[in-house]
C-alpha positions as CSV (number, residue, x, y, z in Angstrom):
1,X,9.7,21.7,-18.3
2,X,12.6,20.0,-16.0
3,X,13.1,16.4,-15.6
4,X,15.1,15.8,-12.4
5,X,16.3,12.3,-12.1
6,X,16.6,10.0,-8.7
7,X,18.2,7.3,-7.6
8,X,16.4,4.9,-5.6
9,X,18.2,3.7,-2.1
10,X,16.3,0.4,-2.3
11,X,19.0,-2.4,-3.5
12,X,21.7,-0.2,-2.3
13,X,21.3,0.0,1.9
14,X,24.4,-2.0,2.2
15,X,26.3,1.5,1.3
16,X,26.8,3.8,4.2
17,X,25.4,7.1,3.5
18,X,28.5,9.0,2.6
19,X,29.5,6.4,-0.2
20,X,25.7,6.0,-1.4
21,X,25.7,10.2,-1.7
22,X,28.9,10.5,-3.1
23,X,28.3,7.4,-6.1
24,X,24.8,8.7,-6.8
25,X,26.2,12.4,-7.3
26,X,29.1,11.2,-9.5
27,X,26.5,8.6,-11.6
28,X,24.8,12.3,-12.9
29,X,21.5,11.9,-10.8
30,X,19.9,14.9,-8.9
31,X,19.0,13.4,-6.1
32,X,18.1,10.1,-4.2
33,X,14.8,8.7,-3.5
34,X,14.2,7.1,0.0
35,X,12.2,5.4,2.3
36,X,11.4,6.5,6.1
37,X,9.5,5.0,8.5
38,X,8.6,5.4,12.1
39,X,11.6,3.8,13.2
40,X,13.5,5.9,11.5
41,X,15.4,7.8,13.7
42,X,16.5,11.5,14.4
43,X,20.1,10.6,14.1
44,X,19.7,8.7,10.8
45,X,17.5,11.7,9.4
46,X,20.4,14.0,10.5
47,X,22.6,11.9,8.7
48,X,20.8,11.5,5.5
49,X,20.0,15.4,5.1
50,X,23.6,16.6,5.9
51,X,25.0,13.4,2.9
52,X,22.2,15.2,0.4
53,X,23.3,18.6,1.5
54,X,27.0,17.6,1.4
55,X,27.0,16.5,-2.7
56,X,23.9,18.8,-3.8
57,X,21.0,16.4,-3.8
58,X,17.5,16.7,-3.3
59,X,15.4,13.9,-1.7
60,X,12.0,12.0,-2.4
61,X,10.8,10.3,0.7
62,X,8.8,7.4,0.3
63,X,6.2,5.7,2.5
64,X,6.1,1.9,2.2
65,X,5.8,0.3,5.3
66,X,2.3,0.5,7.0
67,X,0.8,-2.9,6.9
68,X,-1.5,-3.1,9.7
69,X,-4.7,-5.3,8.7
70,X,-7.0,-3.5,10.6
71,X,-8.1,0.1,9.2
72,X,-8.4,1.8,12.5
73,X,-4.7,1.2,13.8
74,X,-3.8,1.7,10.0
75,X,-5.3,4.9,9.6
76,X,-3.7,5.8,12.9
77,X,-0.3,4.9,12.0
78,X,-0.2,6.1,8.4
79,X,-1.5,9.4,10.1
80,X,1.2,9.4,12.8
81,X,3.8,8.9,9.6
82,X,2.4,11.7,8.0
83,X,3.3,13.7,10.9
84,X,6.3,12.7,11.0
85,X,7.8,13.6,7.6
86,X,5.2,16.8,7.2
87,X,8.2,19.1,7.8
88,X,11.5,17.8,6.1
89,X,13.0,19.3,3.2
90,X,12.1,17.5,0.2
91,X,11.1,17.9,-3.4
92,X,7.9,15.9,-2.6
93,X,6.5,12.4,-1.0
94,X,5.5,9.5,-2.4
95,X,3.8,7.2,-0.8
96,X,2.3,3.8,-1.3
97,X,-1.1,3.9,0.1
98,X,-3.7,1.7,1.7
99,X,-4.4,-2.1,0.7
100,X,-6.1,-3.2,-1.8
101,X,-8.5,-5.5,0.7
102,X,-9.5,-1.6,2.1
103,X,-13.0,-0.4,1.1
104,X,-13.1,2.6,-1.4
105,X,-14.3,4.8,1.7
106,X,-11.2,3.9,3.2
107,X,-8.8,4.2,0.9
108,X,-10.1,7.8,0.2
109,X,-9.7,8.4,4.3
110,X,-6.3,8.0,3.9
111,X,-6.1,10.1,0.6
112,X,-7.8,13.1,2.2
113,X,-5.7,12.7,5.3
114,X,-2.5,13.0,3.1
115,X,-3.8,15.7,1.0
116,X,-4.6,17.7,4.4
117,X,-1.1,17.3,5.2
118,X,0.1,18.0,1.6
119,X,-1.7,21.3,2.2
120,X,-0.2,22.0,5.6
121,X,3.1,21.9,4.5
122,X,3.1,22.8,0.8
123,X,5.0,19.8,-0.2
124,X,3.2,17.6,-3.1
125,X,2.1,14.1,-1.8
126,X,2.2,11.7,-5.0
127,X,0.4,8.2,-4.5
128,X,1.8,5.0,-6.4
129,X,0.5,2.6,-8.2
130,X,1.4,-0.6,-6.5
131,X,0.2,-3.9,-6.2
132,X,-1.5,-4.5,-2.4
133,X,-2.3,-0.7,-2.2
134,X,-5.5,0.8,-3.5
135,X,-4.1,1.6,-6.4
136,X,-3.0,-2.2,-8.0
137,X,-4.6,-2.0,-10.8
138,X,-5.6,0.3,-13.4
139,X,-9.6,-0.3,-13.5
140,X,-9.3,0.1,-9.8
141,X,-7.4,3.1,-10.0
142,X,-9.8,5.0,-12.4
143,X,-12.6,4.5,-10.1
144,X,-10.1,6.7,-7.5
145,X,-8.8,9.3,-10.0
146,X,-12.9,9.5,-11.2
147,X,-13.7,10.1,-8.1
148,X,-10.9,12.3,-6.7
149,X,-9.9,14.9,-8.9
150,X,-7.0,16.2,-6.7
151,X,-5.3,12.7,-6.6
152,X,-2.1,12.8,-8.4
153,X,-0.1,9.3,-8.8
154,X,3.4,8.4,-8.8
155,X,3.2,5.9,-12.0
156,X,5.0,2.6,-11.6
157,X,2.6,0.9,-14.0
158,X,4.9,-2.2,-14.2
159,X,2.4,-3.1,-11.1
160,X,-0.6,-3.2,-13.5
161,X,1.1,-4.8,-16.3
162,X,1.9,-7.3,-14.2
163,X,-1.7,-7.7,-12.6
164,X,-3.5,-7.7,-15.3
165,X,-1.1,-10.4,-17.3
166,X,-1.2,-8.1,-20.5
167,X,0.2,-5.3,-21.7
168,X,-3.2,-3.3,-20.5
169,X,-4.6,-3.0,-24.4
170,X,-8.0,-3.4,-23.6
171,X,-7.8,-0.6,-20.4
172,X,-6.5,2.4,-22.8
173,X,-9.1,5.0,-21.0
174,X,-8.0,3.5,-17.2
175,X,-4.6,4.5,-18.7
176,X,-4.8,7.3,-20.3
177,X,-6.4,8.8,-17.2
178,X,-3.4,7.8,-14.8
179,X,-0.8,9.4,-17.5
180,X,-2.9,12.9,-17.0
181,X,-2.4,12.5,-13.3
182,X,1.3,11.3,-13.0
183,X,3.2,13.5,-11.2
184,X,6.1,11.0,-10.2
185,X,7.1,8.7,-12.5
186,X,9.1,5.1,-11.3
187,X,10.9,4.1,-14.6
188,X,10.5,0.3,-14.5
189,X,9.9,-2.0,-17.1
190,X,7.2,-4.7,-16.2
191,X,5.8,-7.7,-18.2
192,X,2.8,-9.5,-18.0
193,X,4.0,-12.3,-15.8
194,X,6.0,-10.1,-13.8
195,X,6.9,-6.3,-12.5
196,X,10.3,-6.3,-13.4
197,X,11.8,-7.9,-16.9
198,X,15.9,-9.4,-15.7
199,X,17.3,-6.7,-18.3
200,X,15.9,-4.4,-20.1
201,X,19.3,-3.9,-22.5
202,X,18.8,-7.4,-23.9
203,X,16.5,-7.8,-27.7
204,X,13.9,-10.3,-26.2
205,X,12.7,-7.7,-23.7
206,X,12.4,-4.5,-25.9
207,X,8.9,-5.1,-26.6
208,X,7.9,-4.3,-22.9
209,X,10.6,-1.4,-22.6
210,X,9.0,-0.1,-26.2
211,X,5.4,-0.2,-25.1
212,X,6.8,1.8,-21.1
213,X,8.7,4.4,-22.9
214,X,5.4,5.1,-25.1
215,X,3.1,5.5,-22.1
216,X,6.2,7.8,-20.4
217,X,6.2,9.8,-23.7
218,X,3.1,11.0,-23.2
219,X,3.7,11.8,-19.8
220,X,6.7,13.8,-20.6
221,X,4.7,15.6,-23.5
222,X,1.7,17.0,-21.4
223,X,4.4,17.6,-18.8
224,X,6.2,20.0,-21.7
225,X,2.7,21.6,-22.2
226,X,2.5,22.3,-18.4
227,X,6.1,23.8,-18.5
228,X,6.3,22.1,-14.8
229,X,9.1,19.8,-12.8
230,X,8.5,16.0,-13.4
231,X,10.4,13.9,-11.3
232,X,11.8,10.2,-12.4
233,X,13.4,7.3,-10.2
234,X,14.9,4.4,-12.3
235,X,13.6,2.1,-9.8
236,X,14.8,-1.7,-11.2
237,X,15.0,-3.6,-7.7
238,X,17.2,-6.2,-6.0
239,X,16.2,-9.8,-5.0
240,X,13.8,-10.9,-5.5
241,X,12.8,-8.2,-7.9
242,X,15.9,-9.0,-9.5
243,X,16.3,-12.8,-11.0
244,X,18.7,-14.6,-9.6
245,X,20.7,-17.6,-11.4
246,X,18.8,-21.2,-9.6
247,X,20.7,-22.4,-6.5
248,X,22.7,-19.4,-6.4
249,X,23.0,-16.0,-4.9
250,X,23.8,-14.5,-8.0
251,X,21.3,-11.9,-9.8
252,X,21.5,-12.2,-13.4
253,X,22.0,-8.7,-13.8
254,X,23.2,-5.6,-12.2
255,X,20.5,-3.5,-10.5
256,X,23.0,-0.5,-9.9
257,X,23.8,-0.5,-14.0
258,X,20.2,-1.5,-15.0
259,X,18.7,1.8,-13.5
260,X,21.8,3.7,-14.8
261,X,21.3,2.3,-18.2
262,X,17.5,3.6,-17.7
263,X,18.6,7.0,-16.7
264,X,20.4,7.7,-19.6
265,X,18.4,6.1,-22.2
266,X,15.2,8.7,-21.5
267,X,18.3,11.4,-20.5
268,X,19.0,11.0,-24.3
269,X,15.4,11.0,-25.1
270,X,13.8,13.5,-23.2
271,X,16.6,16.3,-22.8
């Protein structure tokens, strides 16, 4: 098994691209995880291939951005995406799917679509669990992965801690069921009244890191038994993932050092 670890451009698009590729290579991380949408244009594609190329990294795209309300125009645009990014370079896509207001019918629409372009191009098209996709909670989910036994998730299951207001005791099965179809895994912590604790470092928050590192054991463990590639993204965000300090502009922790932190505390673990 190889664990490749990314580093997610969210919280950091202030960087330009050559000091965002250079301080990702130097912090020890394979690669960078990003997200591209239809506006996303040639030149800026040019530029982030030839940064990845430049200091040896590999890329995750991620899809996050189609919102439309109506499922016709949604389908078309999150078909036109898939177009778009059938052909780049990159170690796989993940992509936040669909809405959670979307029928199952539809939601599976857009799942097939992606899978026909997953087989089109032979990259792997992972779909995460988020909250406002079709995949915000974990009793939801199952239905999906019951149903579709091709579907393969990237696991942020902050999202359902965070929807379901507990630490998902009573949905073990829902669970176990997404850890046997993880292919992606986003290495946040969640809590029940939230997706994100302000710092996993500090003693008061090791309870929700404990019970996350015991669902990503098992993940890593069937991934050992596969002898196959699993790819992780320390994915802590900014504002207003991030807490910030009342009446001020200031976080109350460092997102850059948080998901650094994360990267080497499973690097220790795992490796």
């Amino acid at each position: 098994m190889t664990i490749q670890f990314f580093c997610p451009r969210w919280g950091s698009d202030a960087l330009n691209w050559e000091t965002f590729g250079q301080k990702v290579s130097a912090a020890g991380y394979n690669g960078f995880e990003v997200g591209i949408t239809q506006a996303t244009t040639t030149a800026q594609l040019q530029e982030i291939w030839s940064v990845a190329e430049k200091f040896n990294l590999r890329i995750i795209i991620q899809h996050h951005d189609t919102n439309e309300t109506d499922y016709a125009k949604h389908y078309d645009i999150y078909s036109a995406w898939l177009e778009k990014v059938k052909g780049m370079p990159c170690v796989k896509i993940n992509s936040q799917t669909g809405k959670d207001f979307f029928s199952f019918e539809q939601n599976a629409a857009l799942i097939a679509v992606a899978e026909k372009v997953s087989a089109q191009s032979g990259t792997l098209i992972v779909h995460e669990t988020h909250r406002n996709k079709f995949s915000f909670a974990s009793h939801i989910t199952q239905q999906y992965l019951t149903k579709l036994p091709d579907l393969k998730l990237t696991l942020d299951i902050s999202h359902w801690v965070c929807v379901a207001e507990s630490f998902l005791e009573n949905q073990q099965e829902a669970v176990q069921l997404a850890l046997n179809r993880a292919e992606h895994l986003h290495a946040r912590v969640g809590y029940p009244c939230g997706p994100q604790v302000p710092d996993p470092r500090l003693p008061e928050w090791q309870q929700a890191l404990n019970t996350h590192l015991g669902w990503w054991d098992k993940i890593v463990a069937r991934k050992r038994k596969e002898d196959t590639l699993l790819t992780i993204t320390p994915e802590f965000g900014p504002y207003p993932y991030m807490v910030q300090v009342p009446a001020s502009s200031n976080a109350v922790a460092h997102q850059w050092d948080i998901n650094l932190y994360m990267m080497e505390l499973l690097k220790k673990r795992y490796y």
